[in-house]
MOPAC internal coordinates of N, CA, C and O (Angstrom, degrees):
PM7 1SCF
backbone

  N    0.0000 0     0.00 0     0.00 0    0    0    0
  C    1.4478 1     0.00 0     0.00 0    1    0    0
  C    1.5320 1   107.86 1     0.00 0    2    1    0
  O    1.2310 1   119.93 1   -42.21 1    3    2    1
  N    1.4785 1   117.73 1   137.79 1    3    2    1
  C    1.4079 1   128.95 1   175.63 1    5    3    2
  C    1.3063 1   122.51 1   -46.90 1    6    5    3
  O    1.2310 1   107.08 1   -23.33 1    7    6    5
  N    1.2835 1   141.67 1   156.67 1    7    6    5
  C    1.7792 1   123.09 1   157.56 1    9    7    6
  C    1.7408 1    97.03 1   -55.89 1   10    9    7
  O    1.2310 1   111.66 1   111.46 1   11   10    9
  N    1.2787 1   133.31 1   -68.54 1   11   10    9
  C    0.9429 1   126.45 1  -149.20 1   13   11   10
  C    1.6218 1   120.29 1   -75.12 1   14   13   11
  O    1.2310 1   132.60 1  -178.11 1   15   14   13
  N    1.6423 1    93.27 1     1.89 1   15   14   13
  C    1.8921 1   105.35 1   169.90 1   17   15   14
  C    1.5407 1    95.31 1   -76.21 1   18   17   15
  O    1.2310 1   125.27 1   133.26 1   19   18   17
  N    1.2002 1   107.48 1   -46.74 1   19   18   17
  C    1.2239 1   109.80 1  -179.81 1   21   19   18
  C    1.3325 1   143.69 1   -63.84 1   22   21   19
  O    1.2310 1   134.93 1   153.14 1   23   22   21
  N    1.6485 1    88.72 1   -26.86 1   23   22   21
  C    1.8699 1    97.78 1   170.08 1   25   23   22
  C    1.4318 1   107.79 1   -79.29 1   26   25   23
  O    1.2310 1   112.13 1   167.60 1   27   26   25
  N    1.5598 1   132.45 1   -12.40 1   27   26   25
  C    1.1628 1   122.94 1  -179.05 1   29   27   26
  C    1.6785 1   125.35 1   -70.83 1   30   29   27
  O    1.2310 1   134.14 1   136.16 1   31   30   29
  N    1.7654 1    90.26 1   -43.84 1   31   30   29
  C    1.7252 1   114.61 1   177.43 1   33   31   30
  C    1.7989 1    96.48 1   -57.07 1   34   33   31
  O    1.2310 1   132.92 1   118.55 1   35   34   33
  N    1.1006 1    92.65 1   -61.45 1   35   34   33
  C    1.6176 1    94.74 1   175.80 1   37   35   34
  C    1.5825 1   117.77 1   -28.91 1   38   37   35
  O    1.2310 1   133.96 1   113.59 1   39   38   37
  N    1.4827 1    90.61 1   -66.41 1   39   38   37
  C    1.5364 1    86.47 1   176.70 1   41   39   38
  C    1.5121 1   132.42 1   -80.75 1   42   41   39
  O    1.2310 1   126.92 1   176.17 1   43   42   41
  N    1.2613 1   104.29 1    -3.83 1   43   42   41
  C    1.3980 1   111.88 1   162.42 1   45   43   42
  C    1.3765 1   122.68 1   -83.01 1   46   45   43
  O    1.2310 1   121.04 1   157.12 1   47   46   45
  N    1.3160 1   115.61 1   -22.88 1   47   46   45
  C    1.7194 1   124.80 1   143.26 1   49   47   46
  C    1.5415 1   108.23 1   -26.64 1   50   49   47
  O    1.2310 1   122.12 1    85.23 1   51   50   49
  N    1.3300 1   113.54 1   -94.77 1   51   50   49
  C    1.3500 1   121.01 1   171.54 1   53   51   50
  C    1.1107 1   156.53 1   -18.31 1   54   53   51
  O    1.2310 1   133.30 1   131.59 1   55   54   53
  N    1.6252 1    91.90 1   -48.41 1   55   54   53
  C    1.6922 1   117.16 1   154.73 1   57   55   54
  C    1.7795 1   102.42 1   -70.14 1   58   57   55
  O    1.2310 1   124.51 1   135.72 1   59   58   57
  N    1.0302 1   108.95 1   -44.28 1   59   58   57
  C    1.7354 1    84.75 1  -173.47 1   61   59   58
  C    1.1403 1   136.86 1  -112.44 1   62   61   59
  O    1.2310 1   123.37 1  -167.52 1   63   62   61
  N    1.8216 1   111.14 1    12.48 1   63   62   61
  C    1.2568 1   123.36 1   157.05 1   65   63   62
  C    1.5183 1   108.91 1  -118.09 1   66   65   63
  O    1.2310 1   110.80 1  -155.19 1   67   66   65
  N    1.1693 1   134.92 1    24.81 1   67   66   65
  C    1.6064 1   121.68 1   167.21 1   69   67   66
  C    1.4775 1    96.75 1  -157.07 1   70   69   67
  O    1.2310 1   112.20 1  -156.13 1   71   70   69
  N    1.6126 1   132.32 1    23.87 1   71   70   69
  C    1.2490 1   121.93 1  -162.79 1   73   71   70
  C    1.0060 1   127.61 1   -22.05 1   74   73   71
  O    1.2310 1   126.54 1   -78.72 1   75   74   73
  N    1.4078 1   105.02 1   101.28 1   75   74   73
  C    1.4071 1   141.43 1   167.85 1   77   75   74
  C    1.4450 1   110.94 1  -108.48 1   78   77   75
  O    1.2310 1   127.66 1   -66.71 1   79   78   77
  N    1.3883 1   102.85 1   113.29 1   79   78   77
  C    1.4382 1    97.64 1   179.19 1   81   79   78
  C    1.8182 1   126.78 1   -58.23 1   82   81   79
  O    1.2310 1   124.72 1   -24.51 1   83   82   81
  N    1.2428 1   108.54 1   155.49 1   83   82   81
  C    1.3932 1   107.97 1  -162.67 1   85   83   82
  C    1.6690 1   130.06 1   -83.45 1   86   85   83
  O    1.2310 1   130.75 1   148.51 1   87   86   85
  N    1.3641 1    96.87 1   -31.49 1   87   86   85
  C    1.3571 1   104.56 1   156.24 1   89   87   86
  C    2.0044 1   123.46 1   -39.03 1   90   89   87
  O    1.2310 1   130.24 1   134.98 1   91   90   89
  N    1.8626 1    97.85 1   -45.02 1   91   90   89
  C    0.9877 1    85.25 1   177.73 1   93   91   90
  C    1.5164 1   147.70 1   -94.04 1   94   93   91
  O    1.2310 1   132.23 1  -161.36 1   95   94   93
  N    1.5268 1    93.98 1    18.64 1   95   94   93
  C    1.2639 1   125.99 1  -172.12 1   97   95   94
  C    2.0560 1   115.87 1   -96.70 1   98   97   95
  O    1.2310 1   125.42 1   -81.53 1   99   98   97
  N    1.0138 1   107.19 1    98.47 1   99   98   97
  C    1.4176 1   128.33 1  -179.04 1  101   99   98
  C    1.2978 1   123.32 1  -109.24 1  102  101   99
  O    1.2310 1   109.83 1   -25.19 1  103  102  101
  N    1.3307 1   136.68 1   154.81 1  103  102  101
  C    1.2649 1   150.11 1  -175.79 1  105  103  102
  C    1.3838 1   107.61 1   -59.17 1  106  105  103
  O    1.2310 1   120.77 1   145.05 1  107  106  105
  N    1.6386 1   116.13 1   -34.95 1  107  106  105
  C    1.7232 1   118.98 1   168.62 1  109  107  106
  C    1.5563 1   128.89 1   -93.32 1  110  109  107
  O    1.2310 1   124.69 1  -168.13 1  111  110  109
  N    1.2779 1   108.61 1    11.87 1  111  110  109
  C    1.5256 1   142.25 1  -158.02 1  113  111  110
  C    2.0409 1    89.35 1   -75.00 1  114  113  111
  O    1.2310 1   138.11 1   -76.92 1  115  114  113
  N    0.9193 1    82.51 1   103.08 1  115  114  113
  C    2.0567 1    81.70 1   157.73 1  117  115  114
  C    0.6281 1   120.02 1   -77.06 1  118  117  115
  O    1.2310 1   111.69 1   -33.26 1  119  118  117
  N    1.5731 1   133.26 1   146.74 1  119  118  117
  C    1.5669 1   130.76 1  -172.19 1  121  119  118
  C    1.6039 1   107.65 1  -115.84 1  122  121  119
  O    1.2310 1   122.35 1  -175.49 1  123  122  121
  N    0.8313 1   113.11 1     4.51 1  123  122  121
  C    1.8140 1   112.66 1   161.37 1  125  123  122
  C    1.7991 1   108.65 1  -115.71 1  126  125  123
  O    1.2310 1   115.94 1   132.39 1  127  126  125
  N    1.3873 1   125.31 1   -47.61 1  127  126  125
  C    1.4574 1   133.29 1   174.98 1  129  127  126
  C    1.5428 1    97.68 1   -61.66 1  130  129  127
  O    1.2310 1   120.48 1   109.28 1  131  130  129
  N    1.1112 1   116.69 1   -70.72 1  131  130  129
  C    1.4357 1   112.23 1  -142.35 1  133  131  130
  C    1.9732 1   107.25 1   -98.21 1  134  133  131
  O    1.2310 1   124.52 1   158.36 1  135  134  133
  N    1.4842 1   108.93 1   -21.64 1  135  134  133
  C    1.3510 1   108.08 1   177.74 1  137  135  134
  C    1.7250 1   112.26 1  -116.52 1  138  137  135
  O    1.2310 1   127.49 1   172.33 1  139  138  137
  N    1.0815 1   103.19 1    -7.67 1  139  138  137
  C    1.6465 1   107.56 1   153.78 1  141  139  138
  C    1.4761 1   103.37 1    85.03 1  142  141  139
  O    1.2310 1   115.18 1  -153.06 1  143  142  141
  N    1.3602 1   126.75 1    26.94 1  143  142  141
  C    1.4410 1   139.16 1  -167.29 1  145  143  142
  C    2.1158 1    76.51 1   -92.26 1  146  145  143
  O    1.2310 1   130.30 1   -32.74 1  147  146  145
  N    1.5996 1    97.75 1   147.26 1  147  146  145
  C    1.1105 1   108.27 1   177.94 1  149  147  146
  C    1.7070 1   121.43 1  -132.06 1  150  149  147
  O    1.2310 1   104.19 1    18.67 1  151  150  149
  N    1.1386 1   146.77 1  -161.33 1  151  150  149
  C    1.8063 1   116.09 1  -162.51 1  153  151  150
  C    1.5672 1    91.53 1   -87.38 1  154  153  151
  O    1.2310 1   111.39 1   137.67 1  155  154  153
  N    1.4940 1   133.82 1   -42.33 1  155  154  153
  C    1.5447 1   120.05 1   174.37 1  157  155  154
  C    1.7454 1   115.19 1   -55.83 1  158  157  155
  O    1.2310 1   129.62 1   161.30 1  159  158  157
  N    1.1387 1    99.06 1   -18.70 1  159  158  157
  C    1.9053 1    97.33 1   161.83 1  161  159  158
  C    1.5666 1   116.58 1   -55.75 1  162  161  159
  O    1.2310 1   134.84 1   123.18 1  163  162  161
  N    1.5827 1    88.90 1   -56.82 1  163  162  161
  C    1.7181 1    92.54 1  -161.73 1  165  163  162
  C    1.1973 1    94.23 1   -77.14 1  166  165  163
  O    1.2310 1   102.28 1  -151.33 1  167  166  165
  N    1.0189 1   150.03 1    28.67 1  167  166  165
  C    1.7509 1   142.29 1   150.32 1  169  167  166
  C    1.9649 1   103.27 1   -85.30 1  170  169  167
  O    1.2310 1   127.99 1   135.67 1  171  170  169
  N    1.1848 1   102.22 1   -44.33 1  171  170  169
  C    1.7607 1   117.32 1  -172.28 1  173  171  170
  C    1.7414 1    85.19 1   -81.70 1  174  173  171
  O    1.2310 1   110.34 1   139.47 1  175  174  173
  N    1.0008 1   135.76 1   -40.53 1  175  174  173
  C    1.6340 1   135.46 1   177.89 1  177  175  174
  C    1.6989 1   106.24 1   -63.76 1  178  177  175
  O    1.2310 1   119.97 1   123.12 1  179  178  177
  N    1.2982 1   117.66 1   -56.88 1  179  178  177
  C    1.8361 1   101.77 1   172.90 1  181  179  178
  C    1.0279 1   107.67 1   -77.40 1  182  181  179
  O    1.2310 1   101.67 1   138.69 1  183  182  181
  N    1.4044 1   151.05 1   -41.31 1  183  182  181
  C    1.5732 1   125.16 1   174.08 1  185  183  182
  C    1.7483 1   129.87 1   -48.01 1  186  185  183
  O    1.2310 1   136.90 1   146.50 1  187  186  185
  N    1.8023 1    84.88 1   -33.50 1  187  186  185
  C    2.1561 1    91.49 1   166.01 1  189  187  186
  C    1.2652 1   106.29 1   -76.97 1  190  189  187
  O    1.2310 1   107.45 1   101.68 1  191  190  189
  N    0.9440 1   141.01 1   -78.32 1  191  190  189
  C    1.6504 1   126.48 1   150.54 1  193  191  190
  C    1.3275 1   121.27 1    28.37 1  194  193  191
  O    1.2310 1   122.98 1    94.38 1  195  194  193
  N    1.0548 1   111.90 1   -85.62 1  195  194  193
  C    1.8558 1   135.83 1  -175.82 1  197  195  194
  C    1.6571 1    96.89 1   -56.12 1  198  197  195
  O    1.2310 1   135.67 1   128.26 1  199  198  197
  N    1.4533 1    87.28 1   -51.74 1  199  198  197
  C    2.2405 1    96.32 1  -163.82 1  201  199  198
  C    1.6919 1    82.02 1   -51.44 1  202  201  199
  O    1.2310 1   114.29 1   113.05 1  203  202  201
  N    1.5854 1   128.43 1   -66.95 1  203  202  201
  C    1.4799 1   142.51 1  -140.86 1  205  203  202
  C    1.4219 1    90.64 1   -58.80 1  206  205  203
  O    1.2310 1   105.08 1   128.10 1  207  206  205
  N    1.2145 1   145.21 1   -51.90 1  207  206  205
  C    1.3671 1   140.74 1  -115.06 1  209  207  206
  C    1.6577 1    96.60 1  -146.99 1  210  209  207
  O    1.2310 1   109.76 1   165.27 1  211  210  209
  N    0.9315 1   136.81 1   -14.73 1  211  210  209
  C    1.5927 1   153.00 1   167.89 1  213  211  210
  C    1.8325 1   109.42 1    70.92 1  214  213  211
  O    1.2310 1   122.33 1  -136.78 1  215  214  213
  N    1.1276 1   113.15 1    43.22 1  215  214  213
  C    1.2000 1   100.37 1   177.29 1  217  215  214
  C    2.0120 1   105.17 1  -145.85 1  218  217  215
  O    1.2310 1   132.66 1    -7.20 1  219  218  217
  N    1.0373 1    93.14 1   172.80 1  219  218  217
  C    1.4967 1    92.61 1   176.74 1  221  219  218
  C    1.5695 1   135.78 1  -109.55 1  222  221  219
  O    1.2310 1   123.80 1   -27.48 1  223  222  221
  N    1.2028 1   110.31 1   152.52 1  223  222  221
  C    1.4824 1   105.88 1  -157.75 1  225  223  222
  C    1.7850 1   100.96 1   -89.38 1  226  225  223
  O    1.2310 1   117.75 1   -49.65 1  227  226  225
  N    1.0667 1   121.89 1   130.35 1  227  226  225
  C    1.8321 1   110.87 1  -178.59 1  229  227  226
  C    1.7926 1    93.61 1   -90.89 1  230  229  227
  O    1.2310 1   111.22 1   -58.41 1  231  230  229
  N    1.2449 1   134.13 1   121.59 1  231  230  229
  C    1.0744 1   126.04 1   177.76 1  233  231  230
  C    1.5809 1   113.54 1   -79.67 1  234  233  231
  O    1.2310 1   123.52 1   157.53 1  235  234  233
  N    1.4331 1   110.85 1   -22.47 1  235  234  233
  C    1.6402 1   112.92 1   158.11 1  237  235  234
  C    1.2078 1   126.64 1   -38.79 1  238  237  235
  O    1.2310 1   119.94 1   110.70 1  239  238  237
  N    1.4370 1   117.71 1   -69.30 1  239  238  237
  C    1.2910 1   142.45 1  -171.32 1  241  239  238
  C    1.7920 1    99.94 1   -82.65 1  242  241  239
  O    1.2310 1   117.24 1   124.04 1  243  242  241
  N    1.6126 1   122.86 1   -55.96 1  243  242  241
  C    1.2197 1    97.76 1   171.97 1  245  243  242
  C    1.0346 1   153.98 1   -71.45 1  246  245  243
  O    1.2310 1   128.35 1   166.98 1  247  246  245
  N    1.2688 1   101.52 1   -13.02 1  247  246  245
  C    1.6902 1   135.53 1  -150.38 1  249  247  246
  C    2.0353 1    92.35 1   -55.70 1  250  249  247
  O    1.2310 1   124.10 1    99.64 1  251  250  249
  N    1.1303 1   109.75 1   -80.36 1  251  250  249
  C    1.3259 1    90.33 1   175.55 1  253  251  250
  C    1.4469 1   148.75 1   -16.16 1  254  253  251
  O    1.2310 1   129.93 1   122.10 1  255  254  253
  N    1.4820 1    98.46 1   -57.90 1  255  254  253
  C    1.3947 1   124.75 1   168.00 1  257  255  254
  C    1.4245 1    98.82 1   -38.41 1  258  257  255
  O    1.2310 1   127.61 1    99.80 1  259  258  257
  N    1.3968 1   102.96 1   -80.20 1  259  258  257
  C    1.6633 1   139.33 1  -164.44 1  261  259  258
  C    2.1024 1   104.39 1   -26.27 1  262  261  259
  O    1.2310 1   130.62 1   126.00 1  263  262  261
  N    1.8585 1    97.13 1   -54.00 1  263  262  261
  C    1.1570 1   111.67 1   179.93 1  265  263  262
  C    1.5274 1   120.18 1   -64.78 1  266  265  263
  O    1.2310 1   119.87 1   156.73 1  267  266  265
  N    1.4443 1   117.85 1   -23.27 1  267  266  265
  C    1.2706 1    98.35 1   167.27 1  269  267  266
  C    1.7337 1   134.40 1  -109.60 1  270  269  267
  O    1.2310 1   137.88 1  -160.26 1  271  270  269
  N    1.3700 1    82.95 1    19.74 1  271  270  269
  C    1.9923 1   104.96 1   171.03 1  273  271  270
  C    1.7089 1   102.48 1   -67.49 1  274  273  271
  O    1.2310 1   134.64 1   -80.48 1  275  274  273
  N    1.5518 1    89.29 1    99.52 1  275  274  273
  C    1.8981 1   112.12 1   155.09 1  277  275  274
  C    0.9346 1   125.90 1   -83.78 1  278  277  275
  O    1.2310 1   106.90 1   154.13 1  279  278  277
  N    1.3139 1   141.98 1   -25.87 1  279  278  277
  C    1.6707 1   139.22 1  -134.64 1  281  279  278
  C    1.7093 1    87.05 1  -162.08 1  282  281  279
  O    1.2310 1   134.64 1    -3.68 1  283  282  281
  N    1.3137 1    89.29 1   176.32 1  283  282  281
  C    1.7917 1   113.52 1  -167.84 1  285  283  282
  C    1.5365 1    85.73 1  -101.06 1  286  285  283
  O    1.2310 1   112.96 1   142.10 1  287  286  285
  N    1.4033 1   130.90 1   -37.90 1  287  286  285
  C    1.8138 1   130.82 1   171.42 1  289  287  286
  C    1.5255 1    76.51 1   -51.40 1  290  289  287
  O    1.2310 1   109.09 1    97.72 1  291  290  289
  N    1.0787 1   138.05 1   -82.28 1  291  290  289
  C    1.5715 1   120.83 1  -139.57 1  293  291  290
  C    1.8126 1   118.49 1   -67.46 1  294  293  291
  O    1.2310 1   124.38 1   158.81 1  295  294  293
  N    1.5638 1   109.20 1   -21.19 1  295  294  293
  C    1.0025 1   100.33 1   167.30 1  297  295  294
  C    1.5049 1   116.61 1   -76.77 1  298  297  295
  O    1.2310 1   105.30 1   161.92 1  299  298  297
  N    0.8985 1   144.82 1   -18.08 1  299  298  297
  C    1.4863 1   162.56 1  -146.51 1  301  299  298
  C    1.9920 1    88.92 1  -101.87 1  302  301  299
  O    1.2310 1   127.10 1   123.92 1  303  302  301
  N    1.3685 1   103.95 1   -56.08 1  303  302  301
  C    1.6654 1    84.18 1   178.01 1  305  303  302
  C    1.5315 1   117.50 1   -76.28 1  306  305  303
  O    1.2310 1   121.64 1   153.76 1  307  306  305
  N    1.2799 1   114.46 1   -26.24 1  307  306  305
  C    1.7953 1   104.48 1   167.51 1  309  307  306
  C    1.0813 1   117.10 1   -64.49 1  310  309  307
  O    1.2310 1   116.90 1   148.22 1  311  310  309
  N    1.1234 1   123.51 1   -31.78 1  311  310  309
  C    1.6835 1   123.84 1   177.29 1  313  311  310
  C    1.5925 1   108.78 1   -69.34 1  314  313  311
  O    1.2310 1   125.97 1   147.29 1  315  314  313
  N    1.4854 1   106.12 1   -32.71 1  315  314  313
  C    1.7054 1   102.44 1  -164.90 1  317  315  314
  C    1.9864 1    83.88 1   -75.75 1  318  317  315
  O    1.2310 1   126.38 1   135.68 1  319  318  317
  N    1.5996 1   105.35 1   -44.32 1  319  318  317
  C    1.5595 1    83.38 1  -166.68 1  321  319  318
  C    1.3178 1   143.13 1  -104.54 1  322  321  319
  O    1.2310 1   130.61 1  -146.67 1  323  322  321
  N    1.7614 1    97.13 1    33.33 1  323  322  321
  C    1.8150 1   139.50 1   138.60 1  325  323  322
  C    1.2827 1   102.53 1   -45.52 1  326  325  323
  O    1.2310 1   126.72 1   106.07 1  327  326  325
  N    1.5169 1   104.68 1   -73.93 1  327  326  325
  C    2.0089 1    95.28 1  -174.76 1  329  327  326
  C    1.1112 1   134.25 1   -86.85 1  330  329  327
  O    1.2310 1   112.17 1  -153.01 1  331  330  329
  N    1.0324 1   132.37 1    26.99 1  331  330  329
  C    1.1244 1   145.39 1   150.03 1  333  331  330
  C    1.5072 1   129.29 1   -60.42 1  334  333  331
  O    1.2310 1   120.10 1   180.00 1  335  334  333

């Protein structure tokens, strides 16, 4: 899958589990600063994730990673480097 297949699912995440309109959703878009997702989000944010993209998140192994995803760029590279 493309980055930019991916920035779409992404943002279609957004739009349909935290409606957030889409316009305002960008590749530099923060998801706690700028889209107002808060830490009980990002629990409802990796399960859409997983649903979007069909695979599962190991919170062992990712958890680190996981914790320092700011931006919709950063979700876009965990997802790209899931399929890989």
């Amino acid at each position: 899958m493309e980055i930019n297949e991916i920035f779409q699912k992404v943002k279609k995440v957004f739009v349909d589990e935290f409606e957030i309109e889409e316009n305002l959703i960008t590749k530099e878009s923060l998801i706690f600063e700028e889209l107002g997702l808060d830490s009980l989000d990002s629990v409802d944010l990796i399960v859409a994730l997983e649903k979007a993209f069909n695979f599962k998140i190991d919170r062992a192994n990712d958890g680190p990673v996981i914790s320092q995803i700011r931006s919709i760029q950063d979700i876009i590279k965990y997802v790209n480097s899931k399929q890989s």
